[in-house]
C-alpha positions as CSV (number, residue, x, y, z in Angstrom):
1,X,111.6,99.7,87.6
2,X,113.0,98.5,90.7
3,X,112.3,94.7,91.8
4,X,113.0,95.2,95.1
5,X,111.6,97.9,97.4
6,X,110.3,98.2,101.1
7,X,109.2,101.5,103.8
8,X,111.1,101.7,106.7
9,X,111.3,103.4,109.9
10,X,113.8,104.2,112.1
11,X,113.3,105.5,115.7
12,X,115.7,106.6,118.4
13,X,115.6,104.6,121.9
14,X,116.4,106.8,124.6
15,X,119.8,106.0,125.0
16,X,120.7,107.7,121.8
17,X,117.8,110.2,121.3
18,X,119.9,113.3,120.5
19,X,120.4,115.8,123.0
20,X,118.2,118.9,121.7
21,X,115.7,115.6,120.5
22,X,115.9,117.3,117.2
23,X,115.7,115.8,113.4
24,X,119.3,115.6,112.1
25,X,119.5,114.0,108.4
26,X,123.4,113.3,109.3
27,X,122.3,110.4,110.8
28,X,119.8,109.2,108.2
29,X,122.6,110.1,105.8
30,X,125.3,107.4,107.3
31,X,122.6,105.0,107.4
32,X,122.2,105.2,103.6
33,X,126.0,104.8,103.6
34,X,126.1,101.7,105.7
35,X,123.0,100.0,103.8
36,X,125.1,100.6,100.6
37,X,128.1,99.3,102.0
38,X,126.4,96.1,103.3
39,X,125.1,95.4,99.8
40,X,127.3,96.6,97.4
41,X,126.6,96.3,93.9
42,X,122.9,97.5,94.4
43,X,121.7,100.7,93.1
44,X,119.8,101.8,96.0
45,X,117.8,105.2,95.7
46,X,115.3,106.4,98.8
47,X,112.9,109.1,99.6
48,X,112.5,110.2,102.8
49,X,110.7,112.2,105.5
50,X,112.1,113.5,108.8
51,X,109.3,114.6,111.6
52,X,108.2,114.2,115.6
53,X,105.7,112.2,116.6
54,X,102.4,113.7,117.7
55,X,102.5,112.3,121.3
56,X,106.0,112.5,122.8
57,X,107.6,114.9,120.0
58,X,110.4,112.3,119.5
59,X,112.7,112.8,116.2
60,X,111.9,109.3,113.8
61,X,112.2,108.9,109.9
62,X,110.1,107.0,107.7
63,X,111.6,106.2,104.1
64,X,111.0,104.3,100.5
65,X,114.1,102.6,99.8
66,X,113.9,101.6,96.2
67,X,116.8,98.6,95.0
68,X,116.4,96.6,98.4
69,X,114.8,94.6,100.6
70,X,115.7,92.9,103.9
71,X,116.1,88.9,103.0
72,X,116.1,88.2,106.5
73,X,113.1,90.0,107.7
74,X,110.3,88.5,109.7
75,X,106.8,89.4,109.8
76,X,106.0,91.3,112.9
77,X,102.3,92.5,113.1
78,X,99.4,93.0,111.2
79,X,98.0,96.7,111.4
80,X,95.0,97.7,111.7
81,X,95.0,98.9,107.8
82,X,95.5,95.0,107.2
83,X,99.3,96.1,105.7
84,X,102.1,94.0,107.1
85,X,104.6,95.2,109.5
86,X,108.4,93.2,109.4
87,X,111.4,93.6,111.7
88,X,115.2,92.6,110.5
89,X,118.1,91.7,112.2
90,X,119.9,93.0,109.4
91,X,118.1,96.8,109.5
92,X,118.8,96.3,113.6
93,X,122.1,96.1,113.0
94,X,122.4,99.0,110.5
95,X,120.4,101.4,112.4
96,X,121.3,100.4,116.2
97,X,119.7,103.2,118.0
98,X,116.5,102.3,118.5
99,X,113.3,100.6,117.2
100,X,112.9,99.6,113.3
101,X,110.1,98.2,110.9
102,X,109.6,97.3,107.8
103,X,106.7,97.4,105.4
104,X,105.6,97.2,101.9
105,X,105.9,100.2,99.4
106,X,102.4,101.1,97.6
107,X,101.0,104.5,96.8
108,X,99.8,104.5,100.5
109,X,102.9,104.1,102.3
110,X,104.4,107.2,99.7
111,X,102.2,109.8,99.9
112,X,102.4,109.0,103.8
113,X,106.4,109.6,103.6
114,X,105.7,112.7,100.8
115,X,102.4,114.3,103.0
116,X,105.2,115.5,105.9
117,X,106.6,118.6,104.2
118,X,102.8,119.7,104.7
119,X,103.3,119.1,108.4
120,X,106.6,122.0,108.2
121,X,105.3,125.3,110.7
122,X,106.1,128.7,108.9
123,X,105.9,132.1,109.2
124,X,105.0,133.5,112.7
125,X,104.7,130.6,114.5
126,X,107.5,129.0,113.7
127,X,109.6,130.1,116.3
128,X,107.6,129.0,119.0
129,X,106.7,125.6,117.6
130,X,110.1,124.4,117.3
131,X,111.7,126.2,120.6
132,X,111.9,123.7,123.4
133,X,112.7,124.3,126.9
134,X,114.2,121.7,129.0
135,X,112.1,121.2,132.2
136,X,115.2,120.2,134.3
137,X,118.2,122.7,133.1
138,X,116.0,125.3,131.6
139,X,118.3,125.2,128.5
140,X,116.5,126.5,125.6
141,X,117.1,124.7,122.2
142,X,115.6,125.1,118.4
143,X,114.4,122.0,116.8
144,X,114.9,121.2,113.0
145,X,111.6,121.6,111.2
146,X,110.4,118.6,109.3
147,X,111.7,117.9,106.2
148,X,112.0,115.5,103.1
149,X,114.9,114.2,101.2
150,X,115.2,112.2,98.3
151,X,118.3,110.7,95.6
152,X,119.3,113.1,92.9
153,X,121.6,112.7,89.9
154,X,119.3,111.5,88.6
155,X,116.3,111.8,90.1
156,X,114.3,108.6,91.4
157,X,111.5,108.7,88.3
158,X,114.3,109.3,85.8
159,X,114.7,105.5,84.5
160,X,110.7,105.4,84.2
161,X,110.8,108.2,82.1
162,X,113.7,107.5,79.8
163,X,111.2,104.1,79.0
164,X,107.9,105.2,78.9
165,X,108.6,109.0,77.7
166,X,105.9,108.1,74.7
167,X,103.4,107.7,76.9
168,X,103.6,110.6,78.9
169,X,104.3,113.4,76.1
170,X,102.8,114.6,74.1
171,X,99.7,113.1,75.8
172,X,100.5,115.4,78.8
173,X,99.2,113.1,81.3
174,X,100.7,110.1,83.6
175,X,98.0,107.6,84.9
176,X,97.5,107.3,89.3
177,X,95.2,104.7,90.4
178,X,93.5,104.7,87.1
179,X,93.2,108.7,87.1
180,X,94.6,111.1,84.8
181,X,96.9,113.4,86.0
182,X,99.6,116.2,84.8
183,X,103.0,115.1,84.5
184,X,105.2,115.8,87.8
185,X,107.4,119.2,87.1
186,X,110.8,116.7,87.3
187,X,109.4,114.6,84.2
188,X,108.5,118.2,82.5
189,X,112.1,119.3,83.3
190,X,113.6,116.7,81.7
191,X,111.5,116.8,79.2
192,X,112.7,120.0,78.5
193,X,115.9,119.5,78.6
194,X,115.5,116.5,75.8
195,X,112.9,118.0,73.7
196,X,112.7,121.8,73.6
197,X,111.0,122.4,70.7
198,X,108.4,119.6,71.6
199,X,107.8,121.4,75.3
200,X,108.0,124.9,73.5
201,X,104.3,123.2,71.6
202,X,103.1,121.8,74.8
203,X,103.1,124.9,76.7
204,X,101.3,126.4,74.3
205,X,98.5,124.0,74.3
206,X,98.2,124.1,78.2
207,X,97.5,127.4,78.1
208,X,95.1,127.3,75.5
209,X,93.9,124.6,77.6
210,X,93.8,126.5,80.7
211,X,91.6,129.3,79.1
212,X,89.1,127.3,77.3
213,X,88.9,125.9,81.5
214,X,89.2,129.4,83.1
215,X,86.3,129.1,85.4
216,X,87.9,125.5,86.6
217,X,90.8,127.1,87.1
218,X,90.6,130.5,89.4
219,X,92.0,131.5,92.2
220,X,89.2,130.2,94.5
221,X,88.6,126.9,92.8
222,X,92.1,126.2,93.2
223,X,92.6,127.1,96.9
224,X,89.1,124.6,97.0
225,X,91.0,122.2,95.0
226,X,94.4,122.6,97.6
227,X,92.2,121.8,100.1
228,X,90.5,118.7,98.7
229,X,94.1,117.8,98.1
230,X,95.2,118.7,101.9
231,X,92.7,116.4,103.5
232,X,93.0,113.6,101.3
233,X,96.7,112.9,102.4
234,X,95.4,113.9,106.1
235,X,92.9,110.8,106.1
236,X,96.2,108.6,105.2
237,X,96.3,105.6,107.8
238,X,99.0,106.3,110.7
239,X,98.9,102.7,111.6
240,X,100.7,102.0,108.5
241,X,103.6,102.0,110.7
């Protein structure tokens, strides 16, 4: 839907790493605003992930910016997954605080951005995970847990949806790397929203579905299936950035 995409990150340098070397989405947020100031007239959408990296802890972002591409980028490296790598003067000057790259968007390089909500601590151990104490001043500061954030209003699958709605309902099913698989809970909503009686007839045939597959479908085959799920996105290649 879009004909030009691309998957950035942006790092800090240490010059303008924050001060408690926390996430803060502000920033990414005035990015966004600059990128759609520099081209205007593009409808540019994005769906992002805020985290630390595993050795050093530092605050980055990674994100699928949908609408654009960098005309003036230049390739960089090849990694070890055999994806290109690209940097832009362009994205240097729009993000000026540290280190940027630029790479392709495939189903790899979106469940890597989407797989970082799993890497959020709760409960218990939250409060020590994201507590830091600074070795020099003793100061004791709170990091922001990872996060992701995406455009709304509407959402980035919307446009898709509006076209190919036929195809999804009542069929119940979108196609990922030549799998079936449910529809997302976004496309159901709107769905919904569009075609309540239709959705009222749906539901009704998932759950007659669901107990002609009972045994598929209890509570310990599904915390199996969670798990499948969980390691999958775990094995994603790191060196696609």
């Amino acid at each position: 839907m879009h004909e030009q995409n691309c998957f950035i990150t942006l790092t800090y340098n240490d010059d303008h790493l924050p001060s408690d070397r926390s996430l803060h989405y502000r920033d990414f947020q005035l990015f966004i605003k600059r990128l759609r100031k520099r081209y205007p007239g593009r409808k540019i959408r994005y769906y992002m992930a805020g985290e630390y990296g595993e050795n050093f802890g530092r605050p980055h972002f990674h994100a699928c910016l949908f609408g654009i591409d960098f005309d003036d980028k230049k390739l960089w490296k090849r990694t070890a997954a055999n994806s290109m790598l690209y940097t832009s003067r362009d994205l240097e000057v729009l993000w000026p605080f540290g280190y940027s790259s630029i790479g392709d968007v495939t189903f790899e390089s979106a469940a890597y951005v989407a797989r970082y909500i799993m890497k959020k601590v709760t409960g218990k151990n939250a409060k020590e995970h994201y507590t830091e104490i600074d070795p020099e001043s003793g100061e004791i500061t709170t990091r922001k847990p990872e996060f992701t954030k995406m455009s709304l209003k509407p959402g980035i699958g919307y446009e898709w949806l509006k076209q190919y709605t036929s195809d999804v309902y009542p069929h119940d099913y979108v196609v990922i790397r030549g799998k079936k698989v449910k529809p997302p809970k976004y496309y159901d909503k709107k769905y919904k929203i569009e075609n309540p009686y239709e959705f009222d007839e749906l539901l009704y045939l998932r759950e007659k579905s669901a107990k002609l597959n009972y045994e598929d479908n209890t509570p310990e085959r599904l915390l199996v299936k969670e798990q499948v799920t969980k390691a999958k996105l775990q094995k994603l290649k790191r060196n696609l950035t």
